[in-house]
Structure formats: C-alpha cells, structure tokens
C-alpha positions in Angstrom: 1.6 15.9 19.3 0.2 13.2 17.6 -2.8 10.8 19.1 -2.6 7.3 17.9 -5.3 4.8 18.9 -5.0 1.9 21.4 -4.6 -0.9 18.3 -1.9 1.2 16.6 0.3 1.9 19.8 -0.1 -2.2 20.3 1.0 -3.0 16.8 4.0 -0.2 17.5 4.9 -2.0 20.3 4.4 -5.3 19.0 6.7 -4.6 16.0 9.8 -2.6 18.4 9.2 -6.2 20.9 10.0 -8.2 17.7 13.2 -6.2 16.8 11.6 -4.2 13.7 13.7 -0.9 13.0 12.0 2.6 13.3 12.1 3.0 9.7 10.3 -0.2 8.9 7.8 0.7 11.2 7.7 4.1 9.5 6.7 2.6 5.9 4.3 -0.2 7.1 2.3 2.1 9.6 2.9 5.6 7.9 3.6 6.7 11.3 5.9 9.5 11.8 9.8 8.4 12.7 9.3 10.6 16.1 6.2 9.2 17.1 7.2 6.0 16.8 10.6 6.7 18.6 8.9 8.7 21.7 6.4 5.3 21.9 9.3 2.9 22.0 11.1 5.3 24.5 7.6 5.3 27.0 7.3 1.4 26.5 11.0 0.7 27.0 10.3 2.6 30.7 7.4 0.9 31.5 9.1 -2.6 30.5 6.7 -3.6 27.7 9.7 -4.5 25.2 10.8 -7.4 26.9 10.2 -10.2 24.7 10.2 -12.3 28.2 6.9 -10.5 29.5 3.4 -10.7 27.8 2.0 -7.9 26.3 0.9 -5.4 28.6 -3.2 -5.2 28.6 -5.0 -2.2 27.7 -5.2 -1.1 31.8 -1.5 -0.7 31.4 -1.6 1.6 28.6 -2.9 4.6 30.5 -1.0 7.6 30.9 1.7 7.8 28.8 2.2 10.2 25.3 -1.8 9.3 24.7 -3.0 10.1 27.9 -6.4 12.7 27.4 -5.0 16.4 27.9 -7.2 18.7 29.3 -8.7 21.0 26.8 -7.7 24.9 27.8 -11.0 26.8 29.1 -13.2 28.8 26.3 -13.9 31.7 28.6 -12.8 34.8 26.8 -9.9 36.7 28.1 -12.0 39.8 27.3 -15.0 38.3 29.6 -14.3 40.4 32.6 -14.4 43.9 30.2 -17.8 43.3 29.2 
C-alpha cells in the first residue's frame, strides 16, 4: 500500500472536490489510478468532497488509508530454540 504525504492527499482531494477525473489526476500527480480512487472513496465517507464544506484541517485527516501501521515485531521465530 502506498503512503502519500499530508500535502499530496490535500491536493488529491482538492482536485476530486473540483470535479477533476481520476485519470487527470493520474498524469498531473503521477499517482497511481488505485490510490487515487481508494483516497476519493475514504474522503467521499468522511464528507470532505462536498464543495459546500471547507476543507477538512489536517486533525481530520487522521486514520484513514495513511494512518501509521504498526511495524511487525523483529523477534526471531527461532528465538525460543536458542
């Protein structure tokens, strides 16, 4: 899964709130087509595409498809043979 940074997830929103298509996006950004669609699909949820509202501030942005994931642990599996 792809991490984009806080100033490129507002301009993806920005751009899907002012009616750009995907593709567009796509070739300005260089953003894959999925990432961009899984973004727009999170935002439409949370209500940040209507035009009517002001753009969300960065306090709503967390969670979401860049929230931090937990790293796995680095204990070996072979830790408890030694």
């Amino acid at each position: 899964m792809e991490r984009l940074k806080m100033q490129l997830v507002e301009e993806i929103i920005h751009r899907l709130r002012s009616d750009q298509s995907e593709r567009s996006i796509v070739a300005d950004l260089g953003v894959a087509r999925g990432t961009i669609r899984r973004y727009g699909q999170w935002a439409q949820e949370r209500g940040f595409l209507d035009p009517a509202r002001p753009m969300p501030s960065p306090e709503e942005y967390t969670g979401g498809p860049f929230a931090a994931q937990q790293r796995s642990s680095n204990v070996s599996s072979v830790e408890p043979f030694r």
